[in-house]
C-alpha positions as CSV (number, residue, x, y, z in Angstrom):
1,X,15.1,-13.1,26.5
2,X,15.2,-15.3,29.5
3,X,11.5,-15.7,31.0
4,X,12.3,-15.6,34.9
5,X,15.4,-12.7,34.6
6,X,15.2,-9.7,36.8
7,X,15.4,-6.2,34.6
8,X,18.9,-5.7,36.0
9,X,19.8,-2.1,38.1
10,X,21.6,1.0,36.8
11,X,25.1,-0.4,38.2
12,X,25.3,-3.4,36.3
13,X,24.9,-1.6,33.3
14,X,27.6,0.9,33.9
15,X,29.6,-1.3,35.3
16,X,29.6,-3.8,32.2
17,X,30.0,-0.2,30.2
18,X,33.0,0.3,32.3
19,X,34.4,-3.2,31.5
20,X,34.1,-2.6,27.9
21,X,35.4,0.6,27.5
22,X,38.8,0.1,29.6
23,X,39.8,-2.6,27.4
24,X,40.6,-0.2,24.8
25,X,42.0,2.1,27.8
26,X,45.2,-0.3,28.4
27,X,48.5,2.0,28.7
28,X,50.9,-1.8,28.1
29,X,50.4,-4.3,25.6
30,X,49.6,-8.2,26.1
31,X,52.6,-10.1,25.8
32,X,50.9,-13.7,26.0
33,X,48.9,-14.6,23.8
34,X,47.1,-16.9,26.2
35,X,46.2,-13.6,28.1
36,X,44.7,-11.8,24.8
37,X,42.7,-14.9,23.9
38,X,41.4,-14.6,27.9
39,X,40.6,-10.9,27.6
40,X,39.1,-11.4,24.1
41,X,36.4,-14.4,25.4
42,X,36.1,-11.9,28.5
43,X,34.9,-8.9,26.0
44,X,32.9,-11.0,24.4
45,X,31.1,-11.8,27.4
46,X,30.6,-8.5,28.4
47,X,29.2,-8.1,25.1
48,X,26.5,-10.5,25.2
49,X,25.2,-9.3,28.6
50,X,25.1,-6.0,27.5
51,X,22.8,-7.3,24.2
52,X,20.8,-9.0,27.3
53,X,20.4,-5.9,29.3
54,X,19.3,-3.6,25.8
55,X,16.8,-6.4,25.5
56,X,15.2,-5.6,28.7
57,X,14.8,-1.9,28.2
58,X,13.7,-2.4,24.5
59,X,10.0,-0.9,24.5
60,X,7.6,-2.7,22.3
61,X,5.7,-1.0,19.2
62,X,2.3,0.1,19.8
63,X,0.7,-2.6,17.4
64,X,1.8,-5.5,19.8
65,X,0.9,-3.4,22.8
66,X,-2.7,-3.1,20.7
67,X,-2.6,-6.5,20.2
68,X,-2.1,-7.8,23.8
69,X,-4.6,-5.3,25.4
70,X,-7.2,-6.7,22.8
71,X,-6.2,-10.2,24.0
72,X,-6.9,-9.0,27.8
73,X,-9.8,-7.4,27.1
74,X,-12.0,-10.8,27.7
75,X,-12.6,-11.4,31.3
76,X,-12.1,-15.1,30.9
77,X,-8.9,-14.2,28.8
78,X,-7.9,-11.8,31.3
79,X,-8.4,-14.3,34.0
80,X,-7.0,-17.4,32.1
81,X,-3.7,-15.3,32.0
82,X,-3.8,-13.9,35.8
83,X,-4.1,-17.9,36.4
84,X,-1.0,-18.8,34.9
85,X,0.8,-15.4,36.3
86,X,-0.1,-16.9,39.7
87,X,1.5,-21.0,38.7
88,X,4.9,-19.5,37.3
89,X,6.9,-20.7,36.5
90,X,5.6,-24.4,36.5
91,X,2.7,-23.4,34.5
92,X,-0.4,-25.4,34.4
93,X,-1.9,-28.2,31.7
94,X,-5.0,-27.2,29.3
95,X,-7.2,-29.4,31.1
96,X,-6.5,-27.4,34.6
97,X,-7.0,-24.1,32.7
98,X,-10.5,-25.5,31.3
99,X,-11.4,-27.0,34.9
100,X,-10.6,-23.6,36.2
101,X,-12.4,-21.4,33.8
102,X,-15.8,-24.1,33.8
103,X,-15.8,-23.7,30.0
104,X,-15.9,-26.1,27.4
105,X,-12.3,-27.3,25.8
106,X,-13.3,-26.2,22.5
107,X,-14.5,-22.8,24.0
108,X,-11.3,-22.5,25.7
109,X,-9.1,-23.7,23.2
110,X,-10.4,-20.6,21.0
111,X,-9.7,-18.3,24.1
112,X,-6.1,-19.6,24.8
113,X,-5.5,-19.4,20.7
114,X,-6.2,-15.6,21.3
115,X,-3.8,-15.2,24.0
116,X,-1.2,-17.4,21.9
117,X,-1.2,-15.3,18.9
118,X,-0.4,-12.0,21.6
119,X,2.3,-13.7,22.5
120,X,0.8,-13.6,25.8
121,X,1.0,-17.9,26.5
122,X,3.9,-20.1,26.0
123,X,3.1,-23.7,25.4
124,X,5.3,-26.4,26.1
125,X,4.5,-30.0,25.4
126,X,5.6,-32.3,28.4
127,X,4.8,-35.8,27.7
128,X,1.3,-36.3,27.0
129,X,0.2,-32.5,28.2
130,X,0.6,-29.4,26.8
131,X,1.8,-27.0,29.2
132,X,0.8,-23.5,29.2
133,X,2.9,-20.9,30.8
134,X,2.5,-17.1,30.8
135,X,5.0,-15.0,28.6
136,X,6.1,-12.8,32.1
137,X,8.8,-10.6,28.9
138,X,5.8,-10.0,27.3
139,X,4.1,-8.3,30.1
140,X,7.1,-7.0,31.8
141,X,6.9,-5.3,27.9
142,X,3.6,-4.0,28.2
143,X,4.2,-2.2,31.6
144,X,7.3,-0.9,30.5
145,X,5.3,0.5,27.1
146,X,2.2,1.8,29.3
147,X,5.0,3.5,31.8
148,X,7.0,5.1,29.0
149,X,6.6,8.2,29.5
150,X,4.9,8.0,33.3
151,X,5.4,11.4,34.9
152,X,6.9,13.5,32.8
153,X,10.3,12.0,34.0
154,X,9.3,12.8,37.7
155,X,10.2,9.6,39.3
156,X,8.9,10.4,42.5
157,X,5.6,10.3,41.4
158,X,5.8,7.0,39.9
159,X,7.5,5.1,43.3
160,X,4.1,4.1,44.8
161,X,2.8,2.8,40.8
162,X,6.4,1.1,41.2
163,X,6.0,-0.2,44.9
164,X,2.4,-1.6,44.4
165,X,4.5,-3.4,41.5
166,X,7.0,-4.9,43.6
167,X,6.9,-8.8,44.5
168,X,6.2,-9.4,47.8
């Protein structure tokens, strides 16, 4: 999945639906073959952004949710990965995260290592620094795992949980 992707709304997902399902609809045949190969790269298409959009609403199992909470459950963890949340989607070097924390590299180095294996911290070498970046999927994964089952269905009652979520 794409790092920076909005979760996309209810009408793009019924209308790609649509899309799909009215191919098959067609009262004339395709005379050109031209136009079949078109409508054929078109479905496909269609197809791949509808494997996107599952992605997005696929829950995660409880042992990675485990696994990620553990992770958190370190205030300088917890704050290493607030700090990157806050510099996406440039991210920020090891040494900043170590100047910002006040901990020894080889300290941090075992903290970040803990976040890594959560899948929690992307690192991306960029010349001579390593760049660490926060895995936004796998939190957007997380909340959508701890808000499974919010409310018994009753959406009304998750809207300010939702709002207080909301970019501003």
């Amino acid at each position: 999945m794409a790092g920076a992707a909005d979760i996309p709304d209810d009408q793009i997902v019924r209308d790609a639906f649509r899309k799909l399902t009215s191919v098959h609809h067609r009262s004339e045949p395709i005379s050109n073959p031209n136009d079949e190969l078109a409508e054929n790269i078109e479905i496909n298409r269609w197809i791949v952004d509808l494997v996107k959009i599952i992605g997005y609403f696929r829950l995660m199992e409880t042992d990675a949710a485990l696994s990620i909470l553990s992770a958190l459950a370190h205030p300088t963890r917890l704050a290493t990965f607030r700090t990157l949340i806050q510099h996406e989607p440039e991210g920020l070097s090891t040494g900043q995260l170590v100047d910002a924390c006040g901990l020894t590299q080889s300290t941090f180095s075992t903290h970040l290592a803990v976040l890594a294996k959560a899948g929690l911290v992307i690192s991306e070498k960029q010349g001579r620094q390593q760049i660490q970046r926060a895995n936004i999927d796998a939190l957007r994964g997380l909340m959508l795992f701890l808000a499974k089952d919010c409310c018994e269905g009753r959406a009304e009652l998750c809207e300010p949980l939702l709002a207080e979520l909301t970019c501003s």
